[in-house]
C-alpha positions as CSV (number, residue, x, y, z in Angstrom):
1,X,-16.3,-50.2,26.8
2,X,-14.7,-48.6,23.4
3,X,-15.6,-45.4,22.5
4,X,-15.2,-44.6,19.0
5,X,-14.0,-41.1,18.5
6,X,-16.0,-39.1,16.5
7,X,-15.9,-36.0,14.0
8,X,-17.8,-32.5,14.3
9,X,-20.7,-33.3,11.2
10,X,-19.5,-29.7,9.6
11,X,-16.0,-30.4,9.5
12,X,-15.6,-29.1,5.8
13,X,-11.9,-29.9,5.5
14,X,-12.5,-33.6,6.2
15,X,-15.7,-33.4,3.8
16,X,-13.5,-32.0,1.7
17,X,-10.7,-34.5,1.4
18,X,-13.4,-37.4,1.2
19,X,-15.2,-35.9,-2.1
20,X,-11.5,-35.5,-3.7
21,X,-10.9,-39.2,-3.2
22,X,-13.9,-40.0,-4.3
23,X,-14.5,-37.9,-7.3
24,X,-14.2,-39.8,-10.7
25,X,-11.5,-37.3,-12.5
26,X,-9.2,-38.3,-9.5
27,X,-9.7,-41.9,-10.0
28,X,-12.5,-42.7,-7.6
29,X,-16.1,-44.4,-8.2
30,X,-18.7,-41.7,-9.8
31,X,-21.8,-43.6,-7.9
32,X,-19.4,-43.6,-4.5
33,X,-19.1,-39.6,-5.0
34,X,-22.4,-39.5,-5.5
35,X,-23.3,-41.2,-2.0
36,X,-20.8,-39.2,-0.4
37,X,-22.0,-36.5,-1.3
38,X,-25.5,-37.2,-0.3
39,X,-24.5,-38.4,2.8
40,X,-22.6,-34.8,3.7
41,X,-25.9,-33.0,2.7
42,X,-27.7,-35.0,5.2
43,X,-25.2,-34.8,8.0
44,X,-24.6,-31.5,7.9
45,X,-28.3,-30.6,6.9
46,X,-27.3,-28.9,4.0
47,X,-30.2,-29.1,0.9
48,X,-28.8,-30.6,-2.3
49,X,-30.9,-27.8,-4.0
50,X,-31.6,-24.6,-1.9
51,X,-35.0,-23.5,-3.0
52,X,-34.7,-19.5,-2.9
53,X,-36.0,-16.8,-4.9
54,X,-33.2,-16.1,-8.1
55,X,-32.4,-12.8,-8.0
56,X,-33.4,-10.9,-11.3
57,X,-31.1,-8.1,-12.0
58,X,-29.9,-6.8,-15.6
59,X,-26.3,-7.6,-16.0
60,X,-23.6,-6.2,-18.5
61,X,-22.6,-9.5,-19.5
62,X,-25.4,-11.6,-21.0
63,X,-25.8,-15.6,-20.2
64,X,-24.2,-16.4,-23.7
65,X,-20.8,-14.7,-22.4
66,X,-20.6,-16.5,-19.8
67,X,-19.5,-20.5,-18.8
68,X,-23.0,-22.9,-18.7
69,X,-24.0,-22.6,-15.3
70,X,-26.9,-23.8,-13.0
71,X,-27.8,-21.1,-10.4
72,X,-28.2,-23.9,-7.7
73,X,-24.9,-25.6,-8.0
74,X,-23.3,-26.2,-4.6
75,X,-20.6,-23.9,-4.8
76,X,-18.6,-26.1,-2.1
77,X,-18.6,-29.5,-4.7
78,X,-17.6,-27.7,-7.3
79,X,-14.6,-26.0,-5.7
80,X,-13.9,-29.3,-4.5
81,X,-14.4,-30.9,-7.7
82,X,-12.0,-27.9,-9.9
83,X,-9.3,-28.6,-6.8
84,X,-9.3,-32.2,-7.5
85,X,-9.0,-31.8,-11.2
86,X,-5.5,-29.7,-10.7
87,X,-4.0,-32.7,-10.8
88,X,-5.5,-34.4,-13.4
89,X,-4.8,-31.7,-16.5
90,X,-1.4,-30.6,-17.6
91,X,0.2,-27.0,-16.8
92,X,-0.3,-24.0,-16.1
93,X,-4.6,-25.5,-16.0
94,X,-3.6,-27.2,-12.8
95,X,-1.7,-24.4,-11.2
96,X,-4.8,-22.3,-12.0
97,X,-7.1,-25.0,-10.5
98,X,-5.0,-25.1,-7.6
99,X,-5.8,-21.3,-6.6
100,X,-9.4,-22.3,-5.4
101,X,-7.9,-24.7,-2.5
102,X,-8.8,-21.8,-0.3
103,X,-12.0,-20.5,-2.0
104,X,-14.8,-20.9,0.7
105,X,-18.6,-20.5,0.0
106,X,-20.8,-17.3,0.8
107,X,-23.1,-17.2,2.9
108,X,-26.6,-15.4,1.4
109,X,-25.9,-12.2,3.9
110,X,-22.3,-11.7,1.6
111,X,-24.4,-10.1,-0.9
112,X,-22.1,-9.4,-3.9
113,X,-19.8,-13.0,-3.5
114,X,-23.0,-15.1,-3.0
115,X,-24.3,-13.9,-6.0
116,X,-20.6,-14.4,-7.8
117,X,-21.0,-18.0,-7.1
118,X,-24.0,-18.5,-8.4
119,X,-23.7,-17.4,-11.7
120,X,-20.8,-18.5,-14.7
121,X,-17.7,-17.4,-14.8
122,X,-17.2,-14.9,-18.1
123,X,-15.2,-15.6,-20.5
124,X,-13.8,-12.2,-20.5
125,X,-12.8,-13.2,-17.0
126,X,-10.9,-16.6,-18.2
127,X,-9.4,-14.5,-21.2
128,X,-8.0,-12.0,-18.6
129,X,-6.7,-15.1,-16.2
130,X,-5.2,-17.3,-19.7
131,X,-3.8,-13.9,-20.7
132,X,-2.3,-13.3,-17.1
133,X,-0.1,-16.6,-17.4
134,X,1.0,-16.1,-21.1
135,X,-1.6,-18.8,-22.6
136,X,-1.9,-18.6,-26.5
137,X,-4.9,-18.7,-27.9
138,X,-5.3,-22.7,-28.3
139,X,-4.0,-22.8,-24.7
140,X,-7.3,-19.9,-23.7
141,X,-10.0,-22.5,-25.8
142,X,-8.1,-25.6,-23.6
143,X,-9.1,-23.5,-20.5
144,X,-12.9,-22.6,-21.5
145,X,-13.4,-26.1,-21.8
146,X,-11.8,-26.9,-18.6
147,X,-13.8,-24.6,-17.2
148,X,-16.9,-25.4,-18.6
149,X,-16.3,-28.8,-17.6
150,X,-16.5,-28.2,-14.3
151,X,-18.2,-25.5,-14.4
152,X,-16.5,-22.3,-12.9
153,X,-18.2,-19.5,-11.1
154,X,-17.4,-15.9,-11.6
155,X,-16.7,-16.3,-7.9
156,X,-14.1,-19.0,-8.5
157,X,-12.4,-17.1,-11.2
158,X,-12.2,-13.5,-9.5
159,X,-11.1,-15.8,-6.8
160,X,-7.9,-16.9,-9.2
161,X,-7.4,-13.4,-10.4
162,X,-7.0,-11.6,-7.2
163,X,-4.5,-14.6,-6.6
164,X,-2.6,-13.9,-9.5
165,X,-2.7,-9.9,-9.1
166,X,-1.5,-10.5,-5.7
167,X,1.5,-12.6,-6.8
168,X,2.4,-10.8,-9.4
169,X,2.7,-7.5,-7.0
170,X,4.5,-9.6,-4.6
């Protein structure tokens, strides 16, 4: 009798790895990232669309400062997603991209980073990381769109700055 080996469900690296090869800016089948990602939701009984109570707190940077974002994004897809990109888009874009290979979602009880990753990144924030790598200012606009495109969280780009800050002190 063959046994087939099989995977732990949660196994986020291997998730991971599947969604990259199957993500369209990587060269992969949009209806076949699609599936896959479906099929990890129901795997790993994760809800496409968690259905909690958005938070309602004033904030010093209002929505129009900030990158289009949906509150219930899965923070995990589009990490994966910005990841895969890195090597799609010319310098230094994909060296920032790169950066979130080791950004990890927040659970609710994180408080402070859950709330990062729900929300747009500002564009204060992408000035300040653009700035940080000597970008001029048609090379800033390139990166709002790029990270519009995907879209970035504030997460993902204090992520990216604490990256760079740490570098640079190294």
């Amino acid at each position: 009798m063959s046994r087939t080996p099989t995977l732990p469900p949660t196994d986020s690296g291997m998730w991971r790895r599947l969604l990259a090869k199957t993500h369209p800016d990587a060269g992969g089948n949009h209806e076949l990232f699609i599936w896959a990602t479906a099929t990890r939701e129901h795997v790993c009984g994760r809800q496409a669309f968690p259905r909690t109570e958005i938070p309602r707190r004033e904030s010093s940077t209002s929505a129009t400062e900030r990158v289009p974002f949906d509150y219930y994004s899965d923070f995990e897809v589009l990490t994966d997603r910005a990841v895969t990109m890195a090597s799609a888009v010319a310098e230094p874009y994909g060296y920032l991209l790169r950066h979130l290979a080791d950004c990890y979602p927040a659970s609710s009880e994180a408080g402070t980073l859950y709330d990062q990753q729900r929300r747009g990144a500002s564009y204060k924030q992408l000035a300040a990381i653009g700035h940080a790598v000597g970008m001029n200012k048609a090379e800033r606009i390139q990166w709002y769109w790029i990270a519009e495109s995907i879209p970035l969280s504030q997460r993902h780009a204090g992520h990216i700055l604490s990256n760079l800050k740490r570098r640079e002190a190294a």
